[in-house]
C-alpha positions as CSV (number, residue, x, y, z in Angstrom):
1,X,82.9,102.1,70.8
2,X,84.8,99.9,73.2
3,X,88.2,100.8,73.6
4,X,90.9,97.8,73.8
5,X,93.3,97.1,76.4
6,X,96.9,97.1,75.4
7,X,98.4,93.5,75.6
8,X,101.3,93.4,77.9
9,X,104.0,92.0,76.0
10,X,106.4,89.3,76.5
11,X,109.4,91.8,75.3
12,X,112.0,93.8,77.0
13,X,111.6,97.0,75.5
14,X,107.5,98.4,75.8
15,X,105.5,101.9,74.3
16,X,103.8,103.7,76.7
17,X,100.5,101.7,76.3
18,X,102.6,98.7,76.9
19,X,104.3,99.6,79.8
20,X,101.2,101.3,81.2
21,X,99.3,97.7,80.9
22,X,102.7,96.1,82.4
23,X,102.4,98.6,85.6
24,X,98.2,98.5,85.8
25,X,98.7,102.1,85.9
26,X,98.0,105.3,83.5
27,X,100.5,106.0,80.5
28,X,100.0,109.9,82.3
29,X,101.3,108.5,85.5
30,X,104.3,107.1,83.5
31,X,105.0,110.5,81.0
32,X,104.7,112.5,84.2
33,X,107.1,109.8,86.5
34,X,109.2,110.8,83.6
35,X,109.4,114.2,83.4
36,X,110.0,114.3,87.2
37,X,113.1,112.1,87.0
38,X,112.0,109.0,88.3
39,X,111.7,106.4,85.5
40,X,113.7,106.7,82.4
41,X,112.6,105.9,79.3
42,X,114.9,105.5,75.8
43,X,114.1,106.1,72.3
44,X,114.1,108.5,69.5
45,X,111.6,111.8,69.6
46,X,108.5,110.3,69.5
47,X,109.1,106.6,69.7
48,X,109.4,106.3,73.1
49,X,110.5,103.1,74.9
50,X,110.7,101.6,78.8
51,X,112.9,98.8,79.6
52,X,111.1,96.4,81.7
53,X,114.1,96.3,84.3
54,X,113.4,100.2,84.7
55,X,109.0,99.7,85.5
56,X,110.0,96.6,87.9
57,X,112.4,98.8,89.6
58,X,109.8,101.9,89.5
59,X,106.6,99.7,91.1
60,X,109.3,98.2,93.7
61,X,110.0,101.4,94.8
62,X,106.2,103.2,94.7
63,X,106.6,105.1,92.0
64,X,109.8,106.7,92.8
65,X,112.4,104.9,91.4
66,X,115.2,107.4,90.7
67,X,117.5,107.4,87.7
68,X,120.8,105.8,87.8
């Protein structure tokens, strides 16, 4: 079964398969960038949510972006 790419979308607000398109990276690079401090992401419980400011702002900086 072929799996499918998630579309980068033209929004502000992007899941983690979103956002993981949007960076070329892994959605585990971007759950553990989180968990380290480094990108923040919104939402509630589950539905998580990454502004697009905040991945532009995290690739600029190499993956490091710390929280304001």
């Amino acid at each position: 079964m072929k799996e499918q790419a998630a579309e980068v979308p033209d929004r502000v607000w992007m899941t983690y398969e979103q956002a993981a398109a949007y960076c070329n990276v892994d959605r585990v690079t971007l759950w553990r960038s989180v968990k380290r401090g480094e990108l923040r992401a919104g939402g509630v419980r589950r539905a998580v949510r990454f502004h697009r400011d905040d991945l532009d702002e995290f690739m600029r900086s190499g993956g490091n972006a710390s929280r304001r």
